[in-house]
Structures are given as C-alpha cells and as structure tokens.
N, C-alpha and C positions, 0 to 999 in steps of 0.2 A: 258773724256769730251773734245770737239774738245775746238781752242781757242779763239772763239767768246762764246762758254759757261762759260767759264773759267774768259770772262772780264765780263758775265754780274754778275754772281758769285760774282766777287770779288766786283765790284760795289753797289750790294746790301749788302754784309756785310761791305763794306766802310759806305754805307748812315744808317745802321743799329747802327753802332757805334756812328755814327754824331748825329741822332735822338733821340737817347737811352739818350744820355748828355745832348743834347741842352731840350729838354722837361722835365726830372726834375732839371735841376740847371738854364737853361739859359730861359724858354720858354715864359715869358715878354718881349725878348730882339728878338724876334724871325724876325722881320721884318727889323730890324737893322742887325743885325747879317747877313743876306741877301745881305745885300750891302755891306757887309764887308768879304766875302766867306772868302782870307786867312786869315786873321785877325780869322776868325770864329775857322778856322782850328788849328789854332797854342793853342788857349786859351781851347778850347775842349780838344784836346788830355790832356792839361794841366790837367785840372780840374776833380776831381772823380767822377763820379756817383752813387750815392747813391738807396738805398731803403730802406724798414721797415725790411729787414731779410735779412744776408748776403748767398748770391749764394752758395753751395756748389759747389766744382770743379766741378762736373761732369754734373752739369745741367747750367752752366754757357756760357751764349748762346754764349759769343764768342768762347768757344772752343766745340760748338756742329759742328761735322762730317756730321751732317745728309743735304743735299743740294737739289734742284730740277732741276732735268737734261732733256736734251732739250725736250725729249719728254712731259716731266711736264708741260714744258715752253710753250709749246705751244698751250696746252689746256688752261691754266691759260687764256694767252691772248687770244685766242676765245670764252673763260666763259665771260670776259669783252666785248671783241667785242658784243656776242648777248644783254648782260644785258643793253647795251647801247642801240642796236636797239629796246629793249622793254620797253622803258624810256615816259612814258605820257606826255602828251604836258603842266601840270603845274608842271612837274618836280617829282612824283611821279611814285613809280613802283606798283603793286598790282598784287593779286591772280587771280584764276578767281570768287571767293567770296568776294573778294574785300581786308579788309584788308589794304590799302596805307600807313598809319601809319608805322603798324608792315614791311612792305614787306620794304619803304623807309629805315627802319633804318639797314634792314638786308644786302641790296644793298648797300650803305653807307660801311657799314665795310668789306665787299667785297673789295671795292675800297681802302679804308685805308689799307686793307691788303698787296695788292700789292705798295702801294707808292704814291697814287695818291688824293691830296690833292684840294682845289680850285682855286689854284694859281701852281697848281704843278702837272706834270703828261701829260701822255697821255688821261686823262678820267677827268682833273678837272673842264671840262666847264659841265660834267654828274653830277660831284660830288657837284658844286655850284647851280645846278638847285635839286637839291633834299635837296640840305642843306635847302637852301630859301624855299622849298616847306614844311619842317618840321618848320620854325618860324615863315611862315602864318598860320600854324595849330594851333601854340600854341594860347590860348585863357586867357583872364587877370586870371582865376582863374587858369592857368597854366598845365590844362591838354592840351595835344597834341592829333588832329584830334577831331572826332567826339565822341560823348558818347555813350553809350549802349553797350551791351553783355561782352566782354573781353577785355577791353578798355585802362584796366590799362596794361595790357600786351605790348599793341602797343606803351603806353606811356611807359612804362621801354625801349623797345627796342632802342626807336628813344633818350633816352633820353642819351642812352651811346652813340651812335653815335653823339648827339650835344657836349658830353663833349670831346669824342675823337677829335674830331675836332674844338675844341674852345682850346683845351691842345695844342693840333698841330700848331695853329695858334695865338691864339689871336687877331683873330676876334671878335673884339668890338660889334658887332652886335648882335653875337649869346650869348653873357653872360647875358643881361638881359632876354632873354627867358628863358634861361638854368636854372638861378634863379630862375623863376617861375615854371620852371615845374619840380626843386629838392625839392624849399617848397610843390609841391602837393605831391610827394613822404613822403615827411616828417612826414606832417600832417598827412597822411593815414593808417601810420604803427599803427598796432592794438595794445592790449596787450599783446596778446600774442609773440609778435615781431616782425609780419610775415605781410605781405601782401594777398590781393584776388583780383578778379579780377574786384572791384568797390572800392571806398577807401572807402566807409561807412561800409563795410565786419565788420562780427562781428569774424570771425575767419581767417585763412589764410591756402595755402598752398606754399609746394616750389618751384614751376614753377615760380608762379608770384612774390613771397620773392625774388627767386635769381637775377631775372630780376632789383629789384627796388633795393639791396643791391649795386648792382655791378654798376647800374647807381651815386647810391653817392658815393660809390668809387671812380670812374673815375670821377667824380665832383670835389671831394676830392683832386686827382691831378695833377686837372686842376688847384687848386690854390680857389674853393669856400670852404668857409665856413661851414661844415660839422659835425655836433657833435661825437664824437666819440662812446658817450655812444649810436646811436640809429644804428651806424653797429653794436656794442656789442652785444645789443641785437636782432638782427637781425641773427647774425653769431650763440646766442644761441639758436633761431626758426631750425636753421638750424640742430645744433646739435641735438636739440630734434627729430629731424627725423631719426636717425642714427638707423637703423633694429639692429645693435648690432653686436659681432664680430661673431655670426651667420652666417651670410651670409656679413655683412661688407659692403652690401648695405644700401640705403635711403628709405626712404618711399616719399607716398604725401603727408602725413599729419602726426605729432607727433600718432606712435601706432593703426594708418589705413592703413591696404589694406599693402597689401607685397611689396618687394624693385621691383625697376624696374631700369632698364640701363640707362633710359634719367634722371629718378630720381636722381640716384646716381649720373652721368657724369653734371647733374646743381649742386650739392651739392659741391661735391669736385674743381668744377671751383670756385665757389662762395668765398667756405673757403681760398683757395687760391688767388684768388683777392684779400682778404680782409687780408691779409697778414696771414695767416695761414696756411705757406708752411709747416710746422713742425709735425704737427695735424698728429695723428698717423691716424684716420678716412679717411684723403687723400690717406695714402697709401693702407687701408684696401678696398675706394673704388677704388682704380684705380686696384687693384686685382680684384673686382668683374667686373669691364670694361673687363679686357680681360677674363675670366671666361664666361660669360656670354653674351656679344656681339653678337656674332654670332647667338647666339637662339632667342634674344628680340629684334626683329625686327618691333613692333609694331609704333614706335615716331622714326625711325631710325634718320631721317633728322633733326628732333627738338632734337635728345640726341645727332647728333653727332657734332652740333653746341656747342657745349660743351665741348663734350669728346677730340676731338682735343688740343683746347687750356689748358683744364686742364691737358693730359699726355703733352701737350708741357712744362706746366710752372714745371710741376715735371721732365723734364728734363732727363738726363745721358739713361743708356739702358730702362727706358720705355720707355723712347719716341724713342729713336733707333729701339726697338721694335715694337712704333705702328704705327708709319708715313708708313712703308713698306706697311701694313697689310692694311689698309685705302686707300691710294694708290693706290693699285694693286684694290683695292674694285672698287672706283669710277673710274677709268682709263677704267676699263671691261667693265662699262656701260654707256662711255658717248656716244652722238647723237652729229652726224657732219651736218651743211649744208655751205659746200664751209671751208671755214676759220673763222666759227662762232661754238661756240662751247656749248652746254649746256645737261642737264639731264633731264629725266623724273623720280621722285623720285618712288620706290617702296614703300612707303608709302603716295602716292595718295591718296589727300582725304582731307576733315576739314582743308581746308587753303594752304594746302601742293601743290603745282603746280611746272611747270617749272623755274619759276621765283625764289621763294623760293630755292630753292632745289641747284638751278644755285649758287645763291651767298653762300650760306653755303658753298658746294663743294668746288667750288673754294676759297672761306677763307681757307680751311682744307689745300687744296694742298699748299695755299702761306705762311703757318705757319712758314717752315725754312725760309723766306726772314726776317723774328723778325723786320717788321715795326711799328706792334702796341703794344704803351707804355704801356695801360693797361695789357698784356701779358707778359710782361718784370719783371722778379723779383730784 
C-alpha cells in the first residue's frame, strides 16, 4: 500500500476509534466535544467503551487485518460520487418503481458508511437533504412516506438511518420524529412477535421483523426508550424461523417454505444486532451464507445488504474470509462513467435498480472503514 493509502487507512481507523467511544459513552456531549477536539481526544482514549457482550479477540475490530486498498478506494468514492448525482431535488433517492422512502434510508447508510455525516464529510450537504426529506415524511401518526403496498418496510429502513444518525449527532430535530415513527414500530408488533408489511398484519414475516427489530435497536442506542421485553420477543419470531441444524438456515416464515440465503443473512444480522453474538444459530447461519451463496442468487442485493454486516460483526476469519470473496464479486461488475461509479444489479427487478444496488455495494465494500455504531460489538 503506497503512503497516501497508508494515511488514509490510518485515518479511518483513528475516527473509527474516536466514533466507536464518543457514541456509546460520550454521544450527548457530541457538539461540545467538537469544540473541544483535543480535550475530546485526551478523555476518549481515557474512557472504555462498552457493549451488551464482550468482543472476543479475534473479531475485535481494532485488531481486524482486513483493509480497503486503493483500488477499493476508489470505487467507494465514485459509488458516492454518482448516488450524489442521482439525488431528487426534495432530497430523496428512488427506484425506477419509485420506492423514496426505502431507497432514502438505503443511500443514508451508504453515506454513514464511509464517514459522512450532515455536518461532516464530503457528502454531508447530500446526507442533510435526504435526512430532512425522511422528517417531512414522517406523518403525526409516525409512519414515514406514503401508505399502501410494503410500506412498513420503507418505514423500517429509513427508520435505522434516522436513529443512526440522531446516535451520531444529536440532532434535536430528528428525535421527536424518530419517537414517532419507533411508537408506530412498537404499536405494530403482532403476537406472534414479528412484524408484516402493514402494522394491522395478523401474522408476520422476517424481512419485515428484522427490518423493525433492528430499527429499535439502533433506537435503543441512540439513548430512546425501548422496552426490552418487545426485541425479546421479536429476536424469539426470529428464532422460530430457524429451518434447524438441517440446513442451519432461516425460513420466511415460522415452518413455511425452505431456507433461503437473504432469509438467513437478515436473521443472523438481526440476532446479532440485538446482542446475540453467542447464538450458536449465528454461526450455523453464517455456515449456510458461505455454503450456499453462490447458488441463491435470487434477493442477491437485498440478502447481501445483510450478509455483509452480519459476517463483519461475527468477525476473526469469517469475515477474513468473506470480505475477499464479495469483493472480488462486486469489483467484477461495476460500470464506470469518467470517475463516477455505480452497478447494475443482477437481480433487476421489484424495486432492485441502479440506485439500490449502488448503495448496498458500496456499504459492503466500506464495512472495514467500522464507521457505523450499530455494526460495532
């Protein structure tokens, strides 16, 4: 690695460190702390950072090996370069089905991926025009965008990118939305623990469960209010999907329809989000992830917005193992014009466009940069 790679490296696991502390111990204090940089620094290093389950060595991201070299580097920033030039003039991104909800929260974390905040960054005048376009959506009864068809989906999605970035900043603004649109979550969770894709559902499945689990999560710590007992049961919806050590895949629904790879790769992000890094199920699916990958190419773009951050938070050689393999995947198939960079996904179709497809990807590739806290064990 030449030594302009080597500083930007080292830079991102400097702000990687700094982020990781200041967002669960310091992240009230975060505007302050700003104006205070070495002060900020001296009291950080100081201070532990905590979580709900201690790292083992080997998935403990500051001693992860795994990096992105310049050639990575370069695609990353021209995946941001085009998503920026595809940005709608009230601040939303969309499919060509449309979608703006779901698509804003997916671009959103894109941008948190690589470091870029609305005060922060090369992209955060992108990143505060799609924030703002997610808290004019939200409506008093706290669903985000518009109603009909799979609605609660786009509200899950967008609803982790307001907490990621309300956790990030403390942005006064976006906590009263945020609160509304985690009671519509709240309210909507069925009996059976699970979510669907209207919160009046009498049943649920796990696409739309993991999606609303993982947004109270990231709710959770951001610092709201969050019952414990309804991730409990939520994480046992999840359970109940578990095909068995059979195959060690998920279903879509408790005891319907066979495992599938996007199934499984939301399941095991989910339990792990939710602090169930230990769950023997995680490791039986992240066995069926590489098993099976390569053939179930059906949701590839939707399972691997998943599978990524789930072999990242299980760490040491899986993830040594999967970053390469992913990597080389999407590297083979991006589309250049000039110094702008994006994909056509191979699973074209039902929402799935360049746009989509674009910010996933590059989430995938910026996973070693470890900027996003809900990703952090």
């Amino acid at each position: 690695m030449n030594t302009q790679s080597t500083d930007v490296a080292s830079a991102h696991r400097n702000r990687k460190s700094f982020l990781r502390r200041e967002y669960s111990c310091f992240g009230v204090l975060k505007h302050t702390l700003r104006m205070l940089v070495s002060s900020c620094l001296i009291l950080l290093l100081a201070a532990p950072a905590f979580s709900a389950q201690t790292r083992s060595h080997e998935s403990d991201p500051d001693l992860d090996t795994t990096t992105v070299d310049p050639e990575t580097e370069a695609v990353i920033r021209g995946g941001l370069k085009w998503l920026a030039s595809k940005q709608n003039a009230n601040g939303s991104w969309s499919s060509n089905e449309g979608y703006p909800v779901a698509m804003t929260g997916y671009v959103l974390i894109a941008y948190l991926s690589t470091g870029n905040l609305p005060d922060e960054g090369e992209y955060s005048l992108q990143v505060t025009r799609g924030l703002q376009y997610l808290l004019n959506g939200v409506s008093p009864d706290g669903i985000i965008g518009p109603r009909g068809g799979q609605y609660m989906y786009g509200h899950g999605i967008a609803t982790i990118a307001l907490a990621e970035l309300y956790g990030q900043t403390k942005d006064q603004r976006i906590r009263p939305k945020l609160e509304l649109a985690v009671k519509r979550i709240l309210t909507a969770q069925n009996h059976q623990g699970g979510w669907r894709y209207n919160p009046d559902a009498s049943d649920a499945d796990i696409s739309v469960t993991v999606l609303q689990v993982v947004a109270l999560r990231a709710a959770k710590n951001a610092g709201l209010d969050i019952p414990q007992s309804t991730i409990d049961r939520a994480v046992a919806y999840v359970h109940s999907c578990y095909d068995g050590d059979r195959t060690g895949g998920f279903t879509y629904q408790p005891r319907n329809n066979q495992p599938g790879f996007a199934r499984t790769a939301a399941a095991i992000y989910s339990l792990q989000v939710c602090g169930q890094y230990t769950d023997p199920q995680v490791k039986k699916g992240s066995d069926y992830l590489f098993k099976y990958g390569k053939r179930d190419q059906q949701w590839f773009t939707y399972g691997h917005f998943y599978a990524g951050p789930a072999q990242y938070m299980i760490g040491g050689e899986t993830w040594k193992k999967w970053y390469p393999e992913i990597r080389g995947k999407l590297m083979s198939t991006v589309r250049r014009q000039g110094d702008l960079v994006y994909w056509i996904p191979a699973d074209r179709g039902q929402g799935v466009n360049e746009v989509y497809a674009t910010a996933v990807y590059t989430m995938i590739l910026a996973l070693p940069y470890h900027y996003v806290p809900l990703y952090q064990r």
